[in-house]
Every structure is written in C-alpha cells, then in structure tokens.
KEKE-3310 file (N, C-alpha, C; in steps of 0.2 Angstrom, whole numbers, plus 5000, padded with zeros to 4 digits):
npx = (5173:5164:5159:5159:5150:5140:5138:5137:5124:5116:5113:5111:5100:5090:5080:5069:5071:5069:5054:5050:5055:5046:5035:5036:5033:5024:5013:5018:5012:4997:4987:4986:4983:4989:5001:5015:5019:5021:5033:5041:5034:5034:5049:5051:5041:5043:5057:5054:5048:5057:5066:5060:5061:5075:5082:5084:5092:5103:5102:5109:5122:5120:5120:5106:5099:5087:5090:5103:5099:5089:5097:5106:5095:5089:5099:5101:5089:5085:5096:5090:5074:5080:5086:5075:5067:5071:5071:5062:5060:5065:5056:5045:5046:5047:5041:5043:5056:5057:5051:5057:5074:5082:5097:5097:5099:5093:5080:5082:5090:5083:5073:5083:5085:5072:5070:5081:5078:5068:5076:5080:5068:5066:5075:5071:5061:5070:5080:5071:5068:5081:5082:5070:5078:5088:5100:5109:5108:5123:5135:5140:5132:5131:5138:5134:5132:5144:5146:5132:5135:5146:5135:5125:5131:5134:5123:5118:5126:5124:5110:5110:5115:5106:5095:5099:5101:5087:5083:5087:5084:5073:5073:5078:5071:5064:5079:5086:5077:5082:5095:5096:5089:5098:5111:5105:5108:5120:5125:5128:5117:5107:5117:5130:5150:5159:5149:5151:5160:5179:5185:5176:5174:5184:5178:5163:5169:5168:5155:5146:5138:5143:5154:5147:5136:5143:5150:5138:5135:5145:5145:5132:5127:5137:5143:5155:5170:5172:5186:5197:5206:5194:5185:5190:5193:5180:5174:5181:5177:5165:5164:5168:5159:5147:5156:5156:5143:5138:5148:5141:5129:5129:5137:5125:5113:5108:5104:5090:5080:5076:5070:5063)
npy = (5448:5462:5469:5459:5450:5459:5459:5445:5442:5449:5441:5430:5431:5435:5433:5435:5449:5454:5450:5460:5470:5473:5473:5486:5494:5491:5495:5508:5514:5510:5516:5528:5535:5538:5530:5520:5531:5542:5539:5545:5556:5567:5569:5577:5588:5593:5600:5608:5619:5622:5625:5636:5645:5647:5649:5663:5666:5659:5654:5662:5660:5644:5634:5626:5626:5618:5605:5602:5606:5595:5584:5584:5583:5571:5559:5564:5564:5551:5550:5555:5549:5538:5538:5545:5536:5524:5528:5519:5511:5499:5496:5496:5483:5473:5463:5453:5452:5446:5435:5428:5423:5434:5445:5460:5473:5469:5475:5489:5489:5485:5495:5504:5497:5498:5511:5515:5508:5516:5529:5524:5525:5538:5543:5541:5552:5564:5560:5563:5577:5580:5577:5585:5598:5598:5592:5581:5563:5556:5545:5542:5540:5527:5523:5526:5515:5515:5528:5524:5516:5519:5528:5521:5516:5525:5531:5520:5516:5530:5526:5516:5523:5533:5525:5517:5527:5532:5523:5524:5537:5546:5558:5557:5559:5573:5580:5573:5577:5591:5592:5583:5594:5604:5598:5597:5610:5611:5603:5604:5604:5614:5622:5626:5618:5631:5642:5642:5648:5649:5643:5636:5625:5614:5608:5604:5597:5584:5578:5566:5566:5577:5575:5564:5570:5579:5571:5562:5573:5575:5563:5563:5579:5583:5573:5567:5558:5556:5561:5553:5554:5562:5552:5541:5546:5549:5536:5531:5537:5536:5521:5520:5528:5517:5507:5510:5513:5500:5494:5500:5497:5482:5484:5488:5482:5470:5475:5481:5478:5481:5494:5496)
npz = (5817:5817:5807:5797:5802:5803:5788:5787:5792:5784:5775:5778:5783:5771:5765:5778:5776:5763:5763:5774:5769:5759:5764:5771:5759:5757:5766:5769:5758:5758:5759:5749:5733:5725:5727:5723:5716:5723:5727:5718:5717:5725:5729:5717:5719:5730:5727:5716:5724:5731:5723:5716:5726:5729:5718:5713:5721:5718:5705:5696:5697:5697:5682:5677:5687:5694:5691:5697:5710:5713:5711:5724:5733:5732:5739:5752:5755:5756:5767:5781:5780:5783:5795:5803:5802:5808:5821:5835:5831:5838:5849:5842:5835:5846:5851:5841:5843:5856:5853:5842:5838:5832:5824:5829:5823:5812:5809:5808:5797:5786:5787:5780:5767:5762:5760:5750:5741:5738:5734:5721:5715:5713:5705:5692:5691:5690:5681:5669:5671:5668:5656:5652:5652:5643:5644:5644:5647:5658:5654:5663:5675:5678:5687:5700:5708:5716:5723:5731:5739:5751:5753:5759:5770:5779:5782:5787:5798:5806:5809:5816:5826:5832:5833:5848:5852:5856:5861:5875:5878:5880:5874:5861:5849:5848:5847:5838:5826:5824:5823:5813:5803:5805:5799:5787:5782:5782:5772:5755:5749:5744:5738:5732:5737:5737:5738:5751:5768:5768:5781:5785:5779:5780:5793:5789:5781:5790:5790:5784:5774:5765:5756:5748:5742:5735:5727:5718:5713:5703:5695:5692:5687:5681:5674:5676:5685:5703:5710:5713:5728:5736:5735:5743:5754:5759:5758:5768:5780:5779:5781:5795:5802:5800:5807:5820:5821:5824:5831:5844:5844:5844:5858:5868:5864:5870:5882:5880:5884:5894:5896:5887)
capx = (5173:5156:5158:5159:5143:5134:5136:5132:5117:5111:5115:5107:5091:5088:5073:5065:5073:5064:5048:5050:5055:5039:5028:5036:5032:5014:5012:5017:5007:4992:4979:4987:4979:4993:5003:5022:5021:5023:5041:5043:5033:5035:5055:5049:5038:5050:5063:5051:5047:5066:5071:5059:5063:5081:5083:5084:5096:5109:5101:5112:5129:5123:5117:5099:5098:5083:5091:5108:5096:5086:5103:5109:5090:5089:5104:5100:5081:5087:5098:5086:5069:5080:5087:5071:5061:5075:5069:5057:5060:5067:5052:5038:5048:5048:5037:5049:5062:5058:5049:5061:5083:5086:5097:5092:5099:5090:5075:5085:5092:5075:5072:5087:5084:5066:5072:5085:5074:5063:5081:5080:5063:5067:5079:5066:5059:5077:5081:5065:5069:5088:5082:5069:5084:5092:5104:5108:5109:5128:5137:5146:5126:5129:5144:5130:5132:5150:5142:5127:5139:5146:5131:5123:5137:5136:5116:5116:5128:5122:5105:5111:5117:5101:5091:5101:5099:5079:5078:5090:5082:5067:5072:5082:5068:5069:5086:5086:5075:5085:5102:5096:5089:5104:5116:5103:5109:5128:5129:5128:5109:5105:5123:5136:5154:5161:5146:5153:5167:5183:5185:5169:5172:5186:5172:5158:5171:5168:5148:5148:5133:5147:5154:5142:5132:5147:5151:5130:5133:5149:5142:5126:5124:5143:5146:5163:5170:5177:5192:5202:5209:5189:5181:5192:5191:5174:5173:5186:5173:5156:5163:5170:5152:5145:5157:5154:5135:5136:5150:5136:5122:5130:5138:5123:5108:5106:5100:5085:5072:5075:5070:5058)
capy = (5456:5466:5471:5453:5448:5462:5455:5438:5443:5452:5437:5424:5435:5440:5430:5440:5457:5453:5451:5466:5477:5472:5474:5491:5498:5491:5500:5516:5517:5508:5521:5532:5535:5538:5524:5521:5537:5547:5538:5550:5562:5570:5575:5580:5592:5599:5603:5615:5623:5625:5628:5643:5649:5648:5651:5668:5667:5655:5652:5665:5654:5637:5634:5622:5624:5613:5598:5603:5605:5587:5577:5586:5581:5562:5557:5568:5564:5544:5549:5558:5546:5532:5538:5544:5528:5518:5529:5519:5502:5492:5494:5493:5475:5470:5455:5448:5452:5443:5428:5423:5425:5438:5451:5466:5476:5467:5480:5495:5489:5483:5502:5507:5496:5499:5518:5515:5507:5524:5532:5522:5525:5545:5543:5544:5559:5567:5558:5565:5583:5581:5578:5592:5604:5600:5588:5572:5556:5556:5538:5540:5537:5519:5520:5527:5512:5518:5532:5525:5512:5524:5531:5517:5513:5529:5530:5512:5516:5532:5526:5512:5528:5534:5519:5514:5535:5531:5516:5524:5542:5549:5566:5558:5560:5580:5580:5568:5583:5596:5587:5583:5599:5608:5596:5600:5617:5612:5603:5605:5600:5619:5627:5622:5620:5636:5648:5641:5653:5642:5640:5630:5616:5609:5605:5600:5589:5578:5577:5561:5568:5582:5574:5561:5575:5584:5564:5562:5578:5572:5557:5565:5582:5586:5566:5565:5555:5558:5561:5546:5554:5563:5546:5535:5549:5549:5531:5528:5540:5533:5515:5524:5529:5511:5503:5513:5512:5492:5489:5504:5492:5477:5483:5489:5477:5466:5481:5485:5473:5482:5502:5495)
capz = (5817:5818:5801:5792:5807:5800:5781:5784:5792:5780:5769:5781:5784:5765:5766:5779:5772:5756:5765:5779:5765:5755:5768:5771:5757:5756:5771:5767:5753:5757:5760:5747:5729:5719:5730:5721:5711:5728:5728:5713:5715:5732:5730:5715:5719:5737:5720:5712:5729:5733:5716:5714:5731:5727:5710:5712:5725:5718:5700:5693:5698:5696:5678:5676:5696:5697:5692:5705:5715:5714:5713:5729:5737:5734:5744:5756:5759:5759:5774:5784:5782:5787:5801:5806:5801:5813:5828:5840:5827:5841:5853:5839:5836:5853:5851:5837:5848:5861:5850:5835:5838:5827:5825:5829:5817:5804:5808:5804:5787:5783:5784:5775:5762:5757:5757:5745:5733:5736:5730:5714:5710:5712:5700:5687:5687:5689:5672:5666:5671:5665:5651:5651:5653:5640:5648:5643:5655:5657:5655:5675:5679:5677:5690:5705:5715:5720:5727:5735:5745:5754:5756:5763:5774:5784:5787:5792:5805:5809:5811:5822:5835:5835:5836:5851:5858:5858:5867:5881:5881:5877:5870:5856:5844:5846:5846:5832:5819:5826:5821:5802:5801:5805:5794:5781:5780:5782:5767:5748:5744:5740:5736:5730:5743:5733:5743:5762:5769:5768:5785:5788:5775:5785:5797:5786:5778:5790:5788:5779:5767:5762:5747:5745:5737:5729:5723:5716:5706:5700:5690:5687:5685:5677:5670:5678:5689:5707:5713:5718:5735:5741:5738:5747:5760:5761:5759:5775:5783:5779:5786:5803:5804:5799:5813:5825:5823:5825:5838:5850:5846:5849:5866:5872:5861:5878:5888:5876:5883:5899:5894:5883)
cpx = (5166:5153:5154:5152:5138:5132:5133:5126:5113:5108:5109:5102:5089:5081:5068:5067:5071:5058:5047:5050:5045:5034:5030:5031:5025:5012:5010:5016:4998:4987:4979:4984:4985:5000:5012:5022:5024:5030:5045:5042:5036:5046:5054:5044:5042:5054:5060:5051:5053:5069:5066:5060:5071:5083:5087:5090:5105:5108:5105:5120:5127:5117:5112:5102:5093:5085:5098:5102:5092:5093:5105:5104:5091:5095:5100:5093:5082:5091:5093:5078:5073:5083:5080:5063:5064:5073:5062:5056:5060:5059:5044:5039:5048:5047:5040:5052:5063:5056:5056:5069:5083:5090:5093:5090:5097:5085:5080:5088:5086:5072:5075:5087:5076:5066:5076:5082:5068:5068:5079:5076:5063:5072:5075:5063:5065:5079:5079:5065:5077:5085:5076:5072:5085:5099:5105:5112:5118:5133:5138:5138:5126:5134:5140:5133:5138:5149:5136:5129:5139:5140:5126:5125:5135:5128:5114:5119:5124:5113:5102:5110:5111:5096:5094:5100:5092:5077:5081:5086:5077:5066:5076:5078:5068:5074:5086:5083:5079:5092:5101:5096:5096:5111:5113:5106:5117:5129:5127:5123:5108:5109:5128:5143:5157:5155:5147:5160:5171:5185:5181:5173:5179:5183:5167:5160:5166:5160:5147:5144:5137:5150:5151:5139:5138:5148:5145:5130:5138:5147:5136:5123:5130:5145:5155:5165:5172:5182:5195:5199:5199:5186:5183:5194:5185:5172:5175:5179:5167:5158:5166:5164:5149:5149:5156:5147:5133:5139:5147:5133:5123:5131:5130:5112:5102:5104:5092:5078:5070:5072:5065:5050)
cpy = (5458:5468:5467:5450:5450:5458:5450:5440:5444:5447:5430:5425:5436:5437:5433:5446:5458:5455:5459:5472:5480:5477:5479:5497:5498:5495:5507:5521:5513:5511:5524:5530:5534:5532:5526:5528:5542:5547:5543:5557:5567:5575:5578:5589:5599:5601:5609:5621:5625:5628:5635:5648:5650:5649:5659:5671:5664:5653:5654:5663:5649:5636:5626:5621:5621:5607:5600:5602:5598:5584:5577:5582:5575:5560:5560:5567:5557:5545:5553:5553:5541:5530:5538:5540:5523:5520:5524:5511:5496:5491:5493:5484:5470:5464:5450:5447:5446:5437:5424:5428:5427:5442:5457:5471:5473:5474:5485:5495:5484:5492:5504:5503:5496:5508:5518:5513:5512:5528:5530:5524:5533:5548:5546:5550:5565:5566:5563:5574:5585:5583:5584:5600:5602:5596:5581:5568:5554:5548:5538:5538:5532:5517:5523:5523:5512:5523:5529:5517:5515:5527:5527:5515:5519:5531:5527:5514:5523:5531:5521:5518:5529:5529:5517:5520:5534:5527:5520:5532:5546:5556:5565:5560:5569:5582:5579:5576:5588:5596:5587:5589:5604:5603:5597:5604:5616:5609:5604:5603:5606:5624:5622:5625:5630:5642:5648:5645:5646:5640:5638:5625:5612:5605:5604:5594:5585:5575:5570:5562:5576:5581:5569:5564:5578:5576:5561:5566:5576:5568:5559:5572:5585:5581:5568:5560:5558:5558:5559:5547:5559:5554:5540:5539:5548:5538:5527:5532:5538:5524:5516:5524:5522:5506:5506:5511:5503:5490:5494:5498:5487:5477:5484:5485:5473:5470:5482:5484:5477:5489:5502:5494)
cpz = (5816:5809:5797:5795:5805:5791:5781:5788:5791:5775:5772:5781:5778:5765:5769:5776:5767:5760:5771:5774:5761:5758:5771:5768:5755:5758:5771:5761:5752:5754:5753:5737:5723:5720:5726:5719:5718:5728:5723:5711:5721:5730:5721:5714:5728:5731:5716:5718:5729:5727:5714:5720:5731:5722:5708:5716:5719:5709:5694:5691:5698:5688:5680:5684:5698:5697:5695:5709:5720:5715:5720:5735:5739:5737:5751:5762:5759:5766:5779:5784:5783:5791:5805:5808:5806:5821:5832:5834:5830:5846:5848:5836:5841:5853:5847:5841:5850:5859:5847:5837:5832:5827:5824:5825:5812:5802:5806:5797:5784:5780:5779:5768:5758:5755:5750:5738:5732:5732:5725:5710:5711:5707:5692:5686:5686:5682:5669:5666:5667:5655:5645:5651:5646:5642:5649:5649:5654:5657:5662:5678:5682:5684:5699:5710:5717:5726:5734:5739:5749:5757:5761:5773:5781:5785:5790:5800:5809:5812:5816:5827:5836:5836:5844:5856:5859:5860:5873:5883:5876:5873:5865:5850:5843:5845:5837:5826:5821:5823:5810:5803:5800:5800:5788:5776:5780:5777:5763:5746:5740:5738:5737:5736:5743:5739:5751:5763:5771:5774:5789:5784:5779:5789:5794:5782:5781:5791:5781:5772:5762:5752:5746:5739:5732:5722:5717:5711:5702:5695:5689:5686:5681:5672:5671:5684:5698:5709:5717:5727:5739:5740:5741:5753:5761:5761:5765:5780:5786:5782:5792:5805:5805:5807:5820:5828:5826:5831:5844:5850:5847:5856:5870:5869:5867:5881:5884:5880:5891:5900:5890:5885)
residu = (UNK:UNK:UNK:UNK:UNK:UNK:UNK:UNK:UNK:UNK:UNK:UNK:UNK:UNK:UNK:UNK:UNK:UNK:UNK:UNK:UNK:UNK:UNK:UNK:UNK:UNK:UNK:UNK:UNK:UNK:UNK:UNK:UNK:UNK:UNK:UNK:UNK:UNK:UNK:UNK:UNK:UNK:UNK:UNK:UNK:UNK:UNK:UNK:UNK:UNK:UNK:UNK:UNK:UNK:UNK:UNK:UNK:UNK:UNK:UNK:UNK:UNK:UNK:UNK:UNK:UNK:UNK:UNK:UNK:UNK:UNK:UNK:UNK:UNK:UNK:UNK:UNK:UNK:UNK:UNK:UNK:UNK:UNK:UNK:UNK:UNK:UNK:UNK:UNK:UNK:UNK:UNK:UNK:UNK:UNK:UNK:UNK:UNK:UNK:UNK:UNK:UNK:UNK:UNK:UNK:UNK:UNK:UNK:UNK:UNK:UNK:UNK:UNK:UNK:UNK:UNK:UNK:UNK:UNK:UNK:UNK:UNK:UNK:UNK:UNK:UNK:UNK:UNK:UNK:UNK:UNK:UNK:UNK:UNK:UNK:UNK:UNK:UNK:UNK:UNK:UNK:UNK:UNK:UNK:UNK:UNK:UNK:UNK:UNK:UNK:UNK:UNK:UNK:UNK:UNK:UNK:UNK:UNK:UNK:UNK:UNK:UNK:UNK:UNK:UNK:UNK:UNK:UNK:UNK:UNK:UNK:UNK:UNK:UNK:UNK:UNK:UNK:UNK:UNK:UNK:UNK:UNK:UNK:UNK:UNK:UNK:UNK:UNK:UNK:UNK:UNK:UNK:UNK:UNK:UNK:UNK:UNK:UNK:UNK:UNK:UNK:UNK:UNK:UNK:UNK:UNK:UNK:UNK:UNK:UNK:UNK:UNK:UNK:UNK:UNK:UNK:UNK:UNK:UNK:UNK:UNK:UNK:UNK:UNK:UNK:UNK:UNK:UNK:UNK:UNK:UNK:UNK:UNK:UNK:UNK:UNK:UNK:UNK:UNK:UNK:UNK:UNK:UNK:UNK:UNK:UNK:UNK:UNK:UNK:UNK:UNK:UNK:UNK:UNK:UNK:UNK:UNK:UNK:UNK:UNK)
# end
C-alpha cells in the first residue's frame, strides 16, 4: 500500500532526513544575524501587525486577541511555507535523482519536516505571550501532537499535488500563491467560525486547515479537548489528502526526468 511504502521510507531514509533537514535549516539561516531566533521571531512579529490591524475589528468578541490570533497563525504558516518550499524541489534535486535511487518524496518531507521543527520553535514565543496575557499554559498543550498529525498528514499530501503541478506546468507557482492566499482568508486564522455566514462553513469544512486551527485553539488557547466526532473527521480528511498526494506522485514520479 502507498501509505505503509510512504512510512518505511521515511524510516529507511532517516539517515538522510536527518542530514537534508539539518542542512535545510543551515541554509536558511546562514547569511542571517539573528539566524534561529527568526524561527520565533518573525510569526511573532506578523501577530502584532494582524493583531493591531484587527483588534479593532474582532478584539471586542474574541477575548486576549493576540494570542487567538498567533495559535490560529502557526499552523497555518507551517502549511503554507511547505507547500511552497516543495514547489520546484524535484528539479533543483535532479542530480540526486538521477545519481542515487531514492525516493522522491523524500525531498518534500525533508521540507515538511524542517518546517515543523520551525513550528515547535514558534511555540515559544506563543507560550511567552500566553503568559504575558495573563493566560496560563493549559495541560491539553502536551496532547499537540494529535493535532499536528493531522496536520502533517494533509500538507504532505497536499504538497505532493503541487510539487507534481510544477514539474508538469509552469504556471503552478501563480496559481499555487493565489490558492493559499485565498484559503488564507477561508479559514479561522483571524476569526473565529462563528463570524462566517452558515452557509459557507459547510464548504470550508472541507479545507483541511478548517478545524485544525479550530482543533490548535482547542488545546491551546481554551485548554479543552476536541470533539471526538470533528477530529476523526478531520483526521479521515487530512489522510484523503495524504493519499491522494502520494498515489499522484507515484503514478506520475517516472515522467519527471522528462519535463525537467
């Protein structure tokens, strides 16, 4: 099965996935001065901007709006830098490609996993503002990585589809911003579902990043848990996504070396 092929690859490869992550994150902080911190500071500093441009709007219905606001971000900005860190992955590995037999999906969960340890480390200033509210760190914190399965599960997949849309057509990268941007605005980062007229959320259910975030604030900005019957809907959801993205890439993985 595609599924189980995907796991032990992950499992066979950790070796490089160790190394690929690493030397991700080098990367993307060589030049920079303040280097890791950025991983904390930056959704850090979009939260003050959105929270004083919304505060006014929405601040008066959602009590300590800044930290709603960050819990709803960090998910949010993990699926979005690693869909769009997987665009154009497969042709800047070509040369591996064609040298060493590996899978191919390694590189895109090379990305998703050096994102998600950016997740963790965005964690920290969130804490650090919870607790500047007035807002103690809730026990359900500790029950995250329920959450951030799911959430893993349905970026991977979805940034298989686009990794797979940019080797075959050159205008997936517009597309591609245009697509976040507009899911951006569909789901729960900077309102809560309650402000969406009821006959949308039927259709933004199926936005996999829908309850993830309603699920994120759940365990960390109210300390409760989920509700059974959303998280084994969204969890049936986010691996729909996940299979989908893997049995694309494999049917069409053989084609790459020819577009590239």
């Amino acid at each position: 099965m595609v599924l189980t092929s995907f796991a032990s690859s992950l499992i066979d490869y950790r070796h490089y996935l160790r190394q690929s992550v690493a030397r991700d994150l080098k990367k993307r902080y060589k030049r920079s001065v303040l280097g890791y911190v950025w991983s904390m500071l930056y959704p850090l500093l979009m939260m003050a901007v959105l929270a004083v441009a919304f505060s006014k709007i929405l601040g008066s219905t959602v009590p300590d709006y800044p930290v709603f606001l960050f819990v709803g971000m960090i998910p949010f900005q993990f699926f979005s830098t690693t869909i769009n860190g997987c665009l154009g992955i497969i042709g800047a590995n070509i040369k591996i490609i064609d040298q060493v037999p590996t899978p191919k999906y390694i590189f895109p969960a090379s990305i998703a996993i050096s994102n998600l340890i950016n997740l963790l480390l965005s964690l920290v200033p969130l804490f650090l503002i919870m607790l500047a509210f007035g807002r103690p760190i809730p026990w359900t914190a500790l029950l995250l990585p329920l959450v951030l399965l799911p959430l893993f599960m349905a970026t991977m997949g979805l940034s298989l589809i686009f990794c797979v849309a940019d080797v075959f057509f050159d205008d997936t990268r517009h597309l591609t911003g245009l697509l976040i941007q507009s899911l951006y605005f569909l789901s729960p980062v900077l309102y809560g579902p309650q402000h969406l007229p009821d006959w949308l959320i039927p259709w933004v259910q199926w936005n996999p990043m829908f309850f993830i975030i309603e699920m994120m604030r759940d365990l960390l900005f109210l300390g409760v848990l989920p509700a059974p019957g959303i998280y084994a809907f969204s969890f049936l959801l986010c691996l729909l996504y996940l299979l989908a993205g893997l049995l694309l890439f494999e049917k069409t993985q053989d084609k790459f070396m020819y577009f590239i």
